[in-house]
N, CA, C and O of each residue as an XYZ file, in Angstrom:
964
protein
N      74.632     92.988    111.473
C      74.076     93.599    110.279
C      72.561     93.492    110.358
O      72.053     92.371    110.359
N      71.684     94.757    110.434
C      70.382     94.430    110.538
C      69.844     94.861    109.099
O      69.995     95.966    108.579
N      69.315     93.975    108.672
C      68.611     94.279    107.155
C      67.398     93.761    106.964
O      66.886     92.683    107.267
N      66.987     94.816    106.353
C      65.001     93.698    105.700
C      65.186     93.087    104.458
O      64.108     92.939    103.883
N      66.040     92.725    103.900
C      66.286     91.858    102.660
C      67.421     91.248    103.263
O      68.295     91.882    103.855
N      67.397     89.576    103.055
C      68.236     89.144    103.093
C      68.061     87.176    102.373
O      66.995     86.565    102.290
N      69.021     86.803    102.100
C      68.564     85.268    101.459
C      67.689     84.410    102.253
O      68.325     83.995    103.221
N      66.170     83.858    102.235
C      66.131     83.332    100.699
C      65.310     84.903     99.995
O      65.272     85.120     98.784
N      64.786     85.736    100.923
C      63.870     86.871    101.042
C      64.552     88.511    100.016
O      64.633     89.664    100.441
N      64.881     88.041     98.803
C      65.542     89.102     98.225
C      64.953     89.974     96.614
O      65.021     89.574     95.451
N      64.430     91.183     97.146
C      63.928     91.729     95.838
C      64.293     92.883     95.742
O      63.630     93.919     95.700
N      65.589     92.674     95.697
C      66.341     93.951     95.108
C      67.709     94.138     95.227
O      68.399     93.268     95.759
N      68.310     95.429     94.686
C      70.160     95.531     94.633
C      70.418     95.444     96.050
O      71.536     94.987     96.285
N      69.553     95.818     97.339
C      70.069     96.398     98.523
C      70.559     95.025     99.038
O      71.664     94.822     99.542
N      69.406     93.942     98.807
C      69.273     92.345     99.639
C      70.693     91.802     98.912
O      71.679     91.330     99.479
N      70.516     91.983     97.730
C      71.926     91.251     96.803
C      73.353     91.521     97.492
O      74.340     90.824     97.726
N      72.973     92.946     97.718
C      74.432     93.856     98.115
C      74.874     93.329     99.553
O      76.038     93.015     99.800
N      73.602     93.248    100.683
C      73.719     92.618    102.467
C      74.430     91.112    101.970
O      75.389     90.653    102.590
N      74.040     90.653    101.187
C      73.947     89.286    101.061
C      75.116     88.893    100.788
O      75.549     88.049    101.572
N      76.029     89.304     99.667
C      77.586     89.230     99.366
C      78.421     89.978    100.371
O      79.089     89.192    101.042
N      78.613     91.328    100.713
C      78.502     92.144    101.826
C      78.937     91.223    102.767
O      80.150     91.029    102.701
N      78.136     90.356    103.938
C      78.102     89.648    104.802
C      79.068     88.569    104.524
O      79.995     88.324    105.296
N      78.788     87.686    103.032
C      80.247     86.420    102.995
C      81.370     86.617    102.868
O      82.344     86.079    103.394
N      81.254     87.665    101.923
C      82.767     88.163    102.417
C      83.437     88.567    103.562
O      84.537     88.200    103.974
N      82.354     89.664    104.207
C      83.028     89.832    105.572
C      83.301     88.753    106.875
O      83.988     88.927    107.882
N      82.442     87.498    106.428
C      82.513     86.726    107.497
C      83.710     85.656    106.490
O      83.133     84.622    106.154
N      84.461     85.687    106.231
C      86.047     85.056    105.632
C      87.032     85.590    106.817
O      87.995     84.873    107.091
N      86.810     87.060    107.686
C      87.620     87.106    108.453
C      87.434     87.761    109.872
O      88.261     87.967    110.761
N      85.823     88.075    109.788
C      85.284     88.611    111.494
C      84.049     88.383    111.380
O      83.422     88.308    110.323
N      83.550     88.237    112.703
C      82.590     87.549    112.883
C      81.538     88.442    112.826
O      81.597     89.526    113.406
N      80.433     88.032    112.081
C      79.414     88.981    111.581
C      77.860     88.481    111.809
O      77.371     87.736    110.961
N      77.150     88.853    112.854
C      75.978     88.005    113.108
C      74.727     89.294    112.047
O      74.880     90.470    111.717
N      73.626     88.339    111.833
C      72.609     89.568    110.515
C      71.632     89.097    111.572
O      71.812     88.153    112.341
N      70.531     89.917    111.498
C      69.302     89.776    111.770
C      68.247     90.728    110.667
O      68.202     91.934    110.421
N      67.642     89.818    110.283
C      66.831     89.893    109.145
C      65.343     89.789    109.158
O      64.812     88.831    109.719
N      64.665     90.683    108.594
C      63.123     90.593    108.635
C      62.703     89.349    107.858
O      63.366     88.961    106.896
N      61.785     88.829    108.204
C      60.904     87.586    107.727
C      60.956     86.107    108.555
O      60.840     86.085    109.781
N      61.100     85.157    107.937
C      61.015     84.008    107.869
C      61.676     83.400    108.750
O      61.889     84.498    109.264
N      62.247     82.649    109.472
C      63.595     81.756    110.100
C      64.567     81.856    109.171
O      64.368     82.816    108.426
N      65.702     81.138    108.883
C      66.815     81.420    107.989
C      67.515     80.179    108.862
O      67.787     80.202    110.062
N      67.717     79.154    107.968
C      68.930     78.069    108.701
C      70.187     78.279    108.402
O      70.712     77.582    107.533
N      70.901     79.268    109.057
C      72.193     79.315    108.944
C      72.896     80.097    109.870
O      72.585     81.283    109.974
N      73.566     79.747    110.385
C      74.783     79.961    111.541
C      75.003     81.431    111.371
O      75.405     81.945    110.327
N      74.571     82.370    112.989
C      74.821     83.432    113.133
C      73.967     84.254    112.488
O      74.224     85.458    112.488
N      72.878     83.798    111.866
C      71.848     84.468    111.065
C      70.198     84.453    112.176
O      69.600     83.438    112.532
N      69.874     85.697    112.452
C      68.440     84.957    113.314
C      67.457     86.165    112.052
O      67.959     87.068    111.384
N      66.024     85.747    112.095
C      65.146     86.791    111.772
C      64.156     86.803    112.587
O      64.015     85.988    113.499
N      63.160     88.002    112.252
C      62.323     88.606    113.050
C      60.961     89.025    112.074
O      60.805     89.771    111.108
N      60.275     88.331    112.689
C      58.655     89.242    112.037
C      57.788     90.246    113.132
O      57.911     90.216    114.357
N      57.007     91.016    112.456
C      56.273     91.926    113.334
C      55.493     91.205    113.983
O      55.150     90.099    113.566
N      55.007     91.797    115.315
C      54.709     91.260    116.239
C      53.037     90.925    115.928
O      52.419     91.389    114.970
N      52.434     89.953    117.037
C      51.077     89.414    115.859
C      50.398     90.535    116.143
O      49.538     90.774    115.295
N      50.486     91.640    117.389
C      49.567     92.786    117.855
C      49.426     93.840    116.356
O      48.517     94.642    116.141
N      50.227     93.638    115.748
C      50.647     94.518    114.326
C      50.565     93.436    113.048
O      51.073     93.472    111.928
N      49.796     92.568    113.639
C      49.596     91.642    112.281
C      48.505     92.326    110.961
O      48.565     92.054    109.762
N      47.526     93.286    111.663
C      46.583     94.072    110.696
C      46.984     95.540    110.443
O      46.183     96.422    110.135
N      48.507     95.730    110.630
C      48.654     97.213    110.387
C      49.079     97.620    109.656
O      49.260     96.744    108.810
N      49.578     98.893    109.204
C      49.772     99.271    107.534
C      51.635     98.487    107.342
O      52.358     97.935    108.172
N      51.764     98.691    106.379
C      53.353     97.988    106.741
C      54.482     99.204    107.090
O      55.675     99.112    106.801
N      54.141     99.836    107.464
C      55.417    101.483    107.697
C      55.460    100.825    109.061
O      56.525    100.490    109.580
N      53.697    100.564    109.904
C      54.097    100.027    111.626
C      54.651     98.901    111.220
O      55.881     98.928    111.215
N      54.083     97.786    110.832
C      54.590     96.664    111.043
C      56.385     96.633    110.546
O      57.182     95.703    110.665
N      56.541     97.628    110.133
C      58.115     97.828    110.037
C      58.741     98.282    111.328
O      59.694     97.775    111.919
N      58.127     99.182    111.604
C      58.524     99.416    113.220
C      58.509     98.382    114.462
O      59.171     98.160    115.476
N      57.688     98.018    113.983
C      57.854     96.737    115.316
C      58.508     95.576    114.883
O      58.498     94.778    115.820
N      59.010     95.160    114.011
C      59.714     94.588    113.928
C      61.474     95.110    114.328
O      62.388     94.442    114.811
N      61.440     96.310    113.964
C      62.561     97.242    114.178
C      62.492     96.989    116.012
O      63.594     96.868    116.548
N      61.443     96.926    116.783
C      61.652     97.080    118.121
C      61.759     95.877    118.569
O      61.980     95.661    119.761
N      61.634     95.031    117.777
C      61.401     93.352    117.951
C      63.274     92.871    118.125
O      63.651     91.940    118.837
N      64.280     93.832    117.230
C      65.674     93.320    117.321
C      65.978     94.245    117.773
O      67.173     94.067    117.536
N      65.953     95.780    118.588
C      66.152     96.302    119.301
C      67.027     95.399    120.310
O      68.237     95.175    120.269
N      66.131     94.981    121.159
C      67.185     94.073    122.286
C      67.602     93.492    122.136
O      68.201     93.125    123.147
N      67.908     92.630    120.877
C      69.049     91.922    120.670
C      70.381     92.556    120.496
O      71.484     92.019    120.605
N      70.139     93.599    120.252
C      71.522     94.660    119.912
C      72.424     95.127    120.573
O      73.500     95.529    120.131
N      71.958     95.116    122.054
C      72.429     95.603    123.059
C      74.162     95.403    123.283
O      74.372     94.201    123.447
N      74.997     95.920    123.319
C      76.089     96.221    123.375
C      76.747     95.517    121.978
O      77.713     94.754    122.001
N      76.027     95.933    120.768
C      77.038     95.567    119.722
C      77.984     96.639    119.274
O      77.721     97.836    119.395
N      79.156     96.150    118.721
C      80.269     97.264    118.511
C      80.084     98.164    117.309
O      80.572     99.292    117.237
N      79.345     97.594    116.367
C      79.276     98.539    115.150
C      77.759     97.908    114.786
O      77.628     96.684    114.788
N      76.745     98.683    114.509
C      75.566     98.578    113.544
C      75.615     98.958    112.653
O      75.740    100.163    112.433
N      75.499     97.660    111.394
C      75.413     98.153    109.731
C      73.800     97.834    109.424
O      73.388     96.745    109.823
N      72.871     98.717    108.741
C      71.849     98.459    107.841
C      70.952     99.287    108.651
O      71.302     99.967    109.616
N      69.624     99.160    108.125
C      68.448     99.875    108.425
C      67.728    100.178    107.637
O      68.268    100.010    106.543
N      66.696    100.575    107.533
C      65.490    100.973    106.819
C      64.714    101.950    106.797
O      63.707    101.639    107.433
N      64.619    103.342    106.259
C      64.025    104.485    107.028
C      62.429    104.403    106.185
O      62.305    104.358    104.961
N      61.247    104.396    107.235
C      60.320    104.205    107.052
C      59.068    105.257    106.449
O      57.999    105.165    105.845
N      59.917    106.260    107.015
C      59.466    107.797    106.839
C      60.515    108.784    106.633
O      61.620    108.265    106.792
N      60.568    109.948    106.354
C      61.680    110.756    105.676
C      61.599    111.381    107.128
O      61.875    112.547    106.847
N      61.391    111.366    108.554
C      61.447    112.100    109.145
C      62.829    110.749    109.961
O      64.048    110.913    110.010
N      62.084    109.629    110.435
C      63.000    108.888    110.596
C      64.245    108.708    109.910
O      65.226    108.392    110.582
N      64.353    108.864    108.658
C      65.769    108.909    107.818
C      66.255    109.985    107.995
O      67.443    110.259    107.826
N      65.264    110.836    108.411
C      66.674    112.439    108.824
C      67.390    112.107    110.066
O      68.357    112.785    110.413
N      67.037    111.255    110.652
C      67.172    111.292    111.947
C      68.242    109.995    112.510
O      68.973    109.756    113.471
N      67.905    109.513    111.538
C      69.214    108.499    111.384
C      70.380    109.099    110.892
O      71.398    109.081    111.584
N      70.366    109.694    109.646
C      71.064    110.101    108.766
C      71.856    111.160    109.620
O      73.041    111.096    109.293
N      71.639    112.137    110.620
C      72.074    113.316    111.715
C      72.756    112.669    112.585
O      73.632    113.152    113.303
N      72.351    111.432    112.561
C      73.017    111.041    114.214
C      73.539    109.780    114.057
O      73.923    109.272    115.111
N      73.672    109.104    113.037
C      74.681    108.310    112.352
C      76.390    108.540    112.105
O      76.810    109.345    111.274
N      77.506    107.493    113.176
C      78.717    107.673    113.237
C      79.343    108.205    111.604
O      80.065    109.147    111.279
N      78.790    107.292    110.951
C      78.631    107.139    109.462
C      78.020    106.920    108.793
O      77.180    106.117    109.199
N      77.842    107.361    107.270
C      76.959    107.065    106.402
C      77.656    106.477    105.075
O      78.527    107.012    104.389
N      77.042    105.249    104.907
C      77.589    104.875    103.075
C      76.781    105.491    102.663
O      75.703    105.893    103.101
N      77.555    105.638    101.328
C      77.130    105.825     99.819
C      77.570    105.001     99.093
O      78.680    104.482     99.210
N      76.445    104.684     97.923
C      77.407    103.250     96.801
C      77.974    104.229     96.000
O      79.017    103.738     95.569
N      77.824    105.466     95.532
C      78.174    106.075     94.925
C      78.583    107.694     95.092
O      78.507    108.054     96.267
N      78.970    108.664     94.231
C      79.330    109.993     94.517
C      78.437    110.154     94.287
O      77.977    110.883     95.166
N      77.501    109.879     93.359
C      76.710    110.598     93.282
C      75.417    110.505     94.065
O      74.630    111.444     94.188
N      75.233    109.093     94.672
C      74.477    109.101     95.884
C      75.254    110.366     96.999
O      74.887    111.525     97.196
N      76.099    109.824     97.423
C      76.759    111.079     98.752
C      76.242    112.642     98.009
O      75.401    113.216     98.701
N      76.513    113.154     97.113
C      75.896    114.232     96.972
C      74.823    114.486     97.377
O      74.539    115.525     97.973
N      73.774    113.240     97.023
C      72.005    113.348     96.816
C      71.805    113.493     98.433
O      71.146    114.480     98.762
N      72.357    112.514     99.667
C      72.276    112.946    100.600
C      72.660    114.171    101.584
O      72.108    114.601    102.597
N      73.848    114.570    100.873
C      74.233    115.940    101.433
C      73.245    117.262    100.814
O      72.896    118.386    101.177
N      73.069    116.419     99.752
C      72.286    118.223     99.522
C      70.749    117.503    100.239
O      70.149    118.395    100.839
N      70.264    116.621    100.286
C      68.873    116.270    101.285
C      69.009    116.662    102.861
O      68.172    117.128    103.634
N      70.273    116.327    103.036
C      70.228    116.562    104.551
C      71.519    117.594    105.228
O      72.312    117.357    106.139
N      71.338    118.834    104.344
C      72.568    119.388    104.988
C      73.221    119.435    106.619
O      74.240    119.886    107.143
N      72.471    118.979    106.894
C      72.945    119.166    108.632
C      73.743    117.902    108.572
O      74.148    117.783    109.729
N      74.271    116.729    107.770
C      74.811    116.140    108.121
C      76.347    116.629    107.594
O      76.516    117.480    106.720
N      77.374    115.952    108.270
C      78.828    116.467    108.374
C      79.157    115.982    106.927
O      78.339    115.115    106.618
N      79.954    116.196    106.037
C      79.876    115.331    105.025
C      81.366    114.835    105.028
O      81.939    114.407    104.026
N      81.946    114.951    106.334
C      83.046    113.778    106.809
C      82.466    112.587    106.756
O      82.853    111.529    106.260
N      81.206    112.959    107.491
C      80.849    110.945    107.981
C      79.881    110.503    106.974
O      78.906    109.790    107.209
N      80.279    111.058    105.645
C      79.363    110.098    104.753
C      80.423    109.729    103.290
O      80.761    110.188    102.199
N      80.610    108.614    104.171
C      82.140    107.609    103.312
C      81.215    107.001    101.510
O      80.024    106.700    101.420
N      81.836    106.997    100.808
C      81.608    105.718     99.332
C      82.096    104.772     99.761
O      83.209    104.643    100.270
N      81.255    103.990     99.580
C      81.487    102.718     99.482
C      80.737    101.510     98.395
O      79.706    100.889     98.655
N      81.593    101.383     97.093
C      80.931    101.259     95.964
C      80.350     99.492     95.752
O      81.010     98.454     95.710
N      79.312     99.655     95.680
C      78.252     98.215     95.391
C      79.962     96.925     94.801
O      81.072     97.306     94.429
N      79.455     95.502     94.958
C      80.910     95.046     94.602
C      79.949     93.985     93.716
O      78.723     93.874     93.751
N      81.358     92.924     92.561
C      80.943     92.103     91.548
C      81.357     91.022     92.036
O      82.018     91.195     93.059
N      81.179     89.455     91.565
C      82.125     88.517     91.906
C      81.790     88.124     90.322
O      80.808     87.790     89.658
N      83.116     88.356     90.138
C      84.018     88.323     88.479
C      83.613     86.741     88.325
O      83.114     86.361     87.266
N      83.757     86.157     89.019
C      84.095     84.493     88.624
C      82.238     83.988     88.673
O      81.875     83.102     87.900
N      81.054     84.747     89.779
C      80.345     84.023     89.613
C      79.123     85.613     89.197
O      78.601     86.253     90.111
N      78.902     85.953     87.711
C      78.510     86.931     87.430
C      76.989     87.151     88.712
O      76.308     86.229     89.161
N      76.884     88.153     88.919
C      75.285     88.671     89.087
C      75.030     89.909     88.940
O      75.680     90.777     89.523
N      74.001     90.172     88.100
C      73.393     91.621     87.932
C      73.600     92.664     89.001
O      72.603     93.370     89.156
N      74.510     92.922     89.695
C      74.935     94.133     90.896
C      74.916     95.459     90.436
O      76.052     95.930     90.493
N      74.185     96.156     90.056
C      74.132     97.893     89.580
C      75.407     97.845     88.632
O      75.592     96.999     87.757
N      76.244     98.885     88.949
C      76.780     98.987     87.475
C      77.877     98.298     87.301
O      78.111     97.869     86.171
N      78.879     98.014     88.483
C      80.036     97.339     88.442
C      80.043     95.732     87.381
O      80.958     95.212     86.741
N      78.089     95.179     87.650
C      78.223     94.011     87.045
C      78.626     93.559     86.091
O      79.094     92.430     85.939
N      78.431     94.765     84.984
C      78.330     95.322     83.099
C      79.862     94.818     83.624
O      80.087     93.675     83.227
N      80.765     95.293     84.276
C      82.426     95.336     84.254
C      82.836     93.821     84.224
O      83.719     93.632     83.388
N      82.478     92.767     84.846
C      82.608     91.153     85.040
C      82.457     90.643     83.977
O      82.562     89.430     84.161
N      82.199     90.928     82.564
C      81.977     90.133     81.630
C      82.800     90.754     80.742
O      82.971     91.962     80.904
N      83.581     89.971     79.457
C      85.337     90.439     78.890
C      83.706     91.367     77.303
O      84.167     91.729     76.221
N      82.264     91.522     77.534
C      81.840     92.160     76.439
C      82.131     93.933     77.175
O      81.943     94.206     78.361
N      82.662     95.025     75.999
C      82.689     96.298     76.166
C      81.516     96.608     76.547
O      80.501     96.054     76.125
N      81.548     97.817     77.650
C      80.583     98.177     78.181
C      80.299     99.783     77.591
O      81.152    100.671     77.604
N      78.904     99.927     77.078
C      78.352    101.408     76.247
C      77.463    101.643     77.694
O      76.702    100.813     78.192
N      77.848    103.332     78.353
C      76.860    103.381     79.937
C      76.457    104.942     79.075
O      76.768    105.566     78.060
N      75.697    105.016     80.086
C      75.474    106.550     80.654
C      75.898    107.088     80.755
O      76.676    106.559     81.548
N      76.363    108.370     80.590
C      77.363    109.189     82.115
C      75.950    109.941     83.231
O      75.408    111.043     83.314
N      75.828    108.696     83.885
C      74.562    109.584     84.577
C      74.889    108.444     86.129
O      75.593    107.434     86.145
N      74.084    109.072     87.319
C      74.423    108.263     88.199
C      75.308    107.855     89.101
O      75.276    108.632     90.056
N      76.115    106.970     89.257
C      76.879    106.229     89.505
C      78.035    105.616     88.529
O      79.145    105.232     88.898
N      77.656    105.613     87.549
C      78.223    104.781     86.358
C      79.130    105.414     85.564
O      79.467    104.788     84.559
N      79.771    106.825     85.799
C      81.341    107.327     85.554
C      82.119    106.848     86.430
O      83.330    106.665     86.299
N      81.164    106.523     87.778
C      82.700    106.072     88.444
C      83.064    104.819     88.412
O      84.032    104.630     89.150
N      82.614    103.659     87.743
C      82.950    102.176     87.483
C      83.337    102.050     86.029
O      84.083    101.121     85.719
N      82.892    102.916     85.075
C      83.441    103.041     83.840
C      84.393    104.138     83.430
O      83.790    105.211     83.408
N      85.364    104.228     83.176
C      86.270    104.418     82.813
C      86.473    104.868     81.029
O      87.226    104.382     80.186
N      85.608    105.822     80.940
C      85.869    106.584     79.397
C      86.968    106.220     78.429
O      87.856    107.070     78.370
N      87.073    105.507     77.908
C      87.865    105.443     76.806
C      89.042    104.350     77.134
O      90.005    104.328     76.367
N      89.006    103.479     78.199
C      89.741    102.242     78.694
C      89.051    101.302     79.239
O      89.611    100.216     79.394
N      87.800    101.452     79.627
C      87.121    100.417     80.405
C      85.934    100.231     79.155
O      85.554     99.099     78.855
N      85.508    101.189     78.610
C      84.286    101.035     77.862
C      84.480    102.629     77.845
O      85.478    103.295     78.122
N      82.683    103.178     77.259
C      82.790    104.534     76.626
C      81.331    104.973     77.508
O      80.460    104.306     78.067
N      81.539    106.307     77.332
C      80.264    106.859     78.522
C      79.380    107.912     77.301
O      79.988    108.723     76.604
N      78.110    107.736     77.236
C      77.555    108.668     76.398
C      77.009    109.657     77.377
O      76.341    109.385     78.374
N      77.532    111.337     76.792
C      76.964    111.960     77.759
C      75.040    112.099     77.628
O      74.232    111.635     76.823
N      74.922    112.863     78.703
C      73.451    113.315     78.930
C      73.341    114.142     79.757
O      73.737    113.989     80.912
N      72.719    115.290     79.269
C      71.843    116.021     80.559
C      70.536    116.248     80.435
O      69.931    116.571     79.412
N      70.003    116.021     81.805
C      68.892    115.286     82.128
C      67.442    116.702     83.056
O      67.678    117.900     83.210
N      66.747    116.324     83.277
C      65.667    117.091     84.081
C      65.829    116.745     85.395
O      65.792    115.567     85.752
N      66.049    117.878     86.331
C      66.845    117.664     87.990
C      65.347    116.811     88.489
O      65.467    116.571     89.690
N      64.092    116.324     87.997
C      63.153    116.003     88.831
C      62.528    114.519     89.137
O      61.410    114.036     89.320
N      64.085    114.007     89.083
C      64.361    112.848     89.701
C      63.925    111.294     88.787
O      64.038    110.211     89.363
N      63.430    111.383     87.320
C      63.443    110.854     86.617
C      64.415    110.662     85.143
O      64.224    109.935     84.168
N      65.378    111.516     85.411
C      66.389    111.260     84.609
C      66.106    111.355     83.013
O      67.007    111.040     82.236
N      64.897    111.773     82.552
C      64.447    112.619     81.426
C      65.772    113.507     80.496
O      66.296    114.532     80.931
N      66.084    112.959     79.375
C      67.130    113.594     79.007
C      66.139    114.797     78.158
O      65.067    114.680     77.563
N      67.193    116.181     78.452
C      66.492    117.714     78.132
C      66.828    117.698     76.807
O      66.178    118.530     76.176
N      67.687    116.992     76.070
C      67.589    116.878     74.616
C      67.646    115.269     74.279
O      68.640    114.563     74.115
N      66.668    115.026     74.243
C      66.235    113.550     73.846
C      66.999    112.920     72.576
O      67.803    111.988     72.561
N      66.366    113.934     71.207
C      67.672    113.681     70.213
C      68.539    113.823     70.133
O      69.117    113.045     69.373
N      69.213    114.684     70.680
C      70.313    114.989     70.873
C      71.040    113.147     71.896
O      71.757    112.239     71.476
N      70.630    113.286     72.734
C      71.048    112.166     73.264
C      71.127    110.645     72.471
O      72.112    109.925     72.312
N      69.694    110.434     72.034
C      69.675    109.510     71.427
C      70.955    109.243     69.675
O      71.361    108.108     69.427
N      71.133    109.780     69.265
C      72.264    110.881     68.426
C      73.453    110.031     68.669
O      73.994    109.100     68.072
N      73.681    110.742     69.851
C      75.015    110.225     70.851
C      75.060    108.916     71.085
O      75.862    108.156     70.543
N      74.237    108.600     71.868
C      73.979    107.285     72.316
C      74.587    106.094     70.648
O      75.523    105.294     70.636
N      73.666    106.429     69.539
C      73.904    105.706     68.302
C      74.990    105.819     67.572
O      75.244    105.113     66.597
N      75.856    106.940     68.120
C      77.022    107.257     67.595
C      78.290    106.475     68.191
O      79.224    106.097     67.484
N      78.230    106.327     69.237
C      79.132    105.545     70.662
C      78.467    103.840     70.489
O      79.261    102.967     70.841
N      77.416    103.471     70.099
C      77.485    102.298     69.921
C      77.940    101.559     68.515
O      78.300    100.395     68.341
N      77.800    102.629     67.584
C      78.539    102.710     66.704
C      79.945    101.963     65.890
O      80.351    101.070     65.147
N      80.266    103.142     66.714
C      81.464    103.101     66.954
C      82.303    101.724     67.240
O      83.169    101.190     66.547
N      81.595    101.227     68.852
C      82.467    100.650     69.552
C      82.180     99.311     68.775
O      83.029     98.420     68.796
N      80.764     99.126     67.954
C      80.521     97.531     67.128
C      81.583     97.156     66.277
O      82.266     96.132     66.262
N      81.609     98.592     65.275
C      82.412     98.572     64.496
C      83.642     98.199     64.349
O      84.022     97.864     63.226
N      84.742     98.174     65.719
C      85.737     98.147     66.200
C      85.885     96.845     66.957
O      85.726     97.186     68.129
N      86.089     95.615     66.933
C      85.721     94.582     67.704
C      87.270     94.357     68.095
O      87.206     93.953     69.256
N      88.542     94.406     67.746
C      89.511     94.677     68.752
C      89.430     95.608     69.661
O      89.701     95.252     70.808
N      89.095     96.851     69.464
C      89.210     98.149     70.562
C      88.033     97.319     71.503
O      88.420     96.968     72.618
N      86.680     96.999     71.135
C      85.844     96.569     72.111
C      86.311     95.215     73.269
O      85.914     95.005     74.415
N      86.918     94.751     72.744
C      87.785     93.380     73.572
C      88.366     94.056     74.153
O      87.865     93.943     75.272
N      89.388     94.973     74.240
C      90.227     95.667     75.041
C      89.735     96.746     76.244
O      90.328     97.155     77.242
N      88.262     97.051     75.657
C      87.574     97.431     76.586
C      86.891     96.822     78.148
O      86.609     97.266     79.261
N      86.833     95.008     77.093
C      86.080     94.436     77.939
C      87.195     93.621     78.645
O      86.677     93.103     79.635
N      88.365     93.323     78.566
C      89.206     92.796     79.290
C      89.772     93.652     80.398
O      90.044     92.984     81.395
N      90.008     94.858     80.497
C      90.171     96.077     80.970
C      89.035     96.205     81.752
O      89.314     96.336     82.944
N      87.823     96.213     81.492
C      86.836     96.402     82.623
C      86.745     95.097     83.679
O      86.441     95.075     84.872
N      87.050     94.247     82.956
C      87.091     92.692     84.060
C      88.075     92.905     85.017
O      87.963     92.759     86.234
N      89.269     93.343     84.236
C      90.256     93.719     85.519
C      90.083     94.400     86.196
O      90.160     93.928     87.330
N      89.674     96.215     86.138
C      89.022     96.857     86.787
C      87.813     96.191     87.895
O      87.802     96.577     89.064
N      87.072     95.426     87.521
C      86.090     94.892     88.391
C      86.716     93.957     89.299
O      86.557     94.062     90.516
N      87.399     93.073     88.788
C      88.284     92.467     89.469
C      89.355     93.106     90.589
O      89.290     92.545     91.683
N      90.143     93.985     90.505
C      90.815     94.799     91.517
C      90.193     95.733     92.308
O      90.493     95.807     93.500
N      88.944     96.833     91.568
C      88.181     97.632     92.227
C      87.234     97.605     92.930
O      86.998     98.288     93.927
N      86.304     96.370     92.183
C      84.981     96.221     92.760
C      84.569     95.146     93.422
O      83.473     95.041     93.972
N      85.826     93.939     93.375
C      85.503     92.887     93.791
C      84.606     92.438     95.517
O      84.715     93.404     96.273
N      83.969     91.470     96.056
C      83.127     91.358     97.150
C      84.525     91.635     98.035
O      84.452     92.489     98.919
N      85.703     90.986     97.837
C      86.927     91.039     99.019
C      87.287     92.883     99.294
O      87.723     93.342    100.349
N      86.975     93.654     98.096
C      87.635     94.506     98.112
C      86.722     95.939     98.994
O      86.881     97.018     99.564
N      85.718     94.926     98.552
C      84.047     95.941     99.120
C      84.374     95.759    100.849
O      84.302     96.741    101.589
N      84.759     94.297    101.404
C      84.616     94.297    102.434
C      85.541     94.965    103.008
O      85.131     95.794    103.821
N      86.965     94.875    102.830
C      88.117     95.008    103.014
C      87.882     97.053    103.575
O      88.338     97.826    104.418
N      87.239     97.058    102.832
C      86.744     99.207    103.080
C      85.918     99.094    103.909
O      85.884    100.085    104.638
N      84.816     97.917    104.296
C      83.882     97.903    104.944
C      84.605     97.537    106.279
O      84.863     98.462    107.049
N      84.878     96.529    106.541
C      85.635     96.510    107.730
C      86.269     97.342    108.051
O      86.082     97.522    109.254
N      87.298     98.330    107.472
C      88.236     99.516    108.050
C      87.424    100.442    108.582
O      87.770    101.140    109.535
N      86.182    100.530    107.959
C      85.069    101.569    108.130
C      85.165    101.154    109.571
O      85.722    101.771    110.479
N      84.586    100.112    109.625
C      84.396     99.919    110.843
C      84.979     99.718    112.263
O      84.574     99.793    113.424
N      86.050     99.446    111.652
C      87.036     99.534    113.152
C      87.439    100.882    113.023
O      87.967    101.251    114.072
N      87.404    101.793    112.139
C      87.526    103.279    112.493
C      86.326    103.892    113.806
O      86.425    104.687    114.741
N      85.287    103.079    113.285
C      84.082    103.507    114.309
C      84.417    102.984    115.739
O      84.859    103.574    116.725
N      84.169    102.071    115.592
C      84.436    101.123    116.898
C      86.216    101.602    118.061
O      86.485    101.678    119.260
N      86.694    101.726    117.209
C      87.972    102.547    117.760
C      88.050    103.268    119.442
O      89.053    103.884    119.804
């Protein structure tokens, strides 16, 4: 698994996601990471910093050379998970010539198919971000699902497909401005909605329990770290095959 976020070095969903991702998968195959930064004391884990010739360079190079820095360590591995595209020319170029591509979501896989039509949109699998029910952490949307409080979302994103309209919690609609800030085109109108659905669901504190026990289970069977890996591994011995 090659990633630029990884523990203790983590500022963001991607590092969170490598980070659970990896313990789970190493419960039943062996999974070595190599990670940008620091040393890391732990078994099967090495990292890598840019080289000192790139110690004064902008960080897009010093991303690259670090990228060429675990290059040779790679050499006959069976499956490569992670990466980092530094430039949109490099991410096309991964993205084209990649066995496979995740998505955490549908609605990510869309965003890349319509960015990169030349890719097949066989080889760009979902594979949805995961929770661990028993030890909560903020994970994108599945997390809202780990706790027995009803969950009030969006319908925007990612977040129809972990919530569940009218059994898991309730989805307020929205439509939004395509220019990538998610600007709702009727603001009151939304906001409206939004106060109407929270409403609602306060008001109701049995229906909301039933929401939120229902989404725990859901998170629990759907989204759990075992269940994330369990797709992740098949992924991968499909590749490796």
């Amino acid at each position: 698994m090659i990633t630029k976020e990884y523990p203790p070095e983590i500022y963001g969903g991607a590092g969170v996601h490598v980070a659970e991702l990896v313990s789970a998968l190493r419960r039943d195959i062996d999974v070595t990471v190599r990670a940008f930064g620091a040393p890391r004391d732990e078994e099967g884990t090495f990292a890598y910093r840019a080289p000192e010739s790139l110690s004064a360079a902008n960080p897009a190079l010093q991303t690259l050379g670090t990228d060429l820095e675990i290059v040779s360590a790679i050499a006959g591995a069976d499956v490569l998970g992670g990466g980092y595209a530094v430039s949109s020319g490099i991410e096309k170029l991964a993205y084209e010539n990649a066995a496979a591509v995740i998505a955490v979501s549908a609605g990510m896989r869309a965003d890349i198919l319509r960015s990169y039509p030349q890719v097949d949109p066989a080889r760009v699998r979902v594979i949805h971000n995961g929770i661990d029910v028993e030890r909560w952490r903020p994970v994108q949307d599945p997390a809202f699902l780990s706790s027995i409080a009803a969950v009030v979302g969006t319908a925007t994103g990612g977040i129809p497909e972990v919530v569940d309209d009218g059994a898991t919690g309730r989805l307020v609609p929205i439509e939004q401005v395509q220019d990538g800030t998610g600007t709702p085109t009727d603001p009151d109108r939304f906001v409206a909605d939004l106060a109407a659905v929270l409403t609602e669901v306060a008001t109701d504190p049995a229906r909301a329990r039933e929401y939120g026990e229902a989404g725990r289970e859901r998170a629990r069977t759907q989204f759990s770290w075992g269940a994330i890996a369990d797709e992740t591994r098949a992924l991968y011995a499909e590749l490796s095959a």
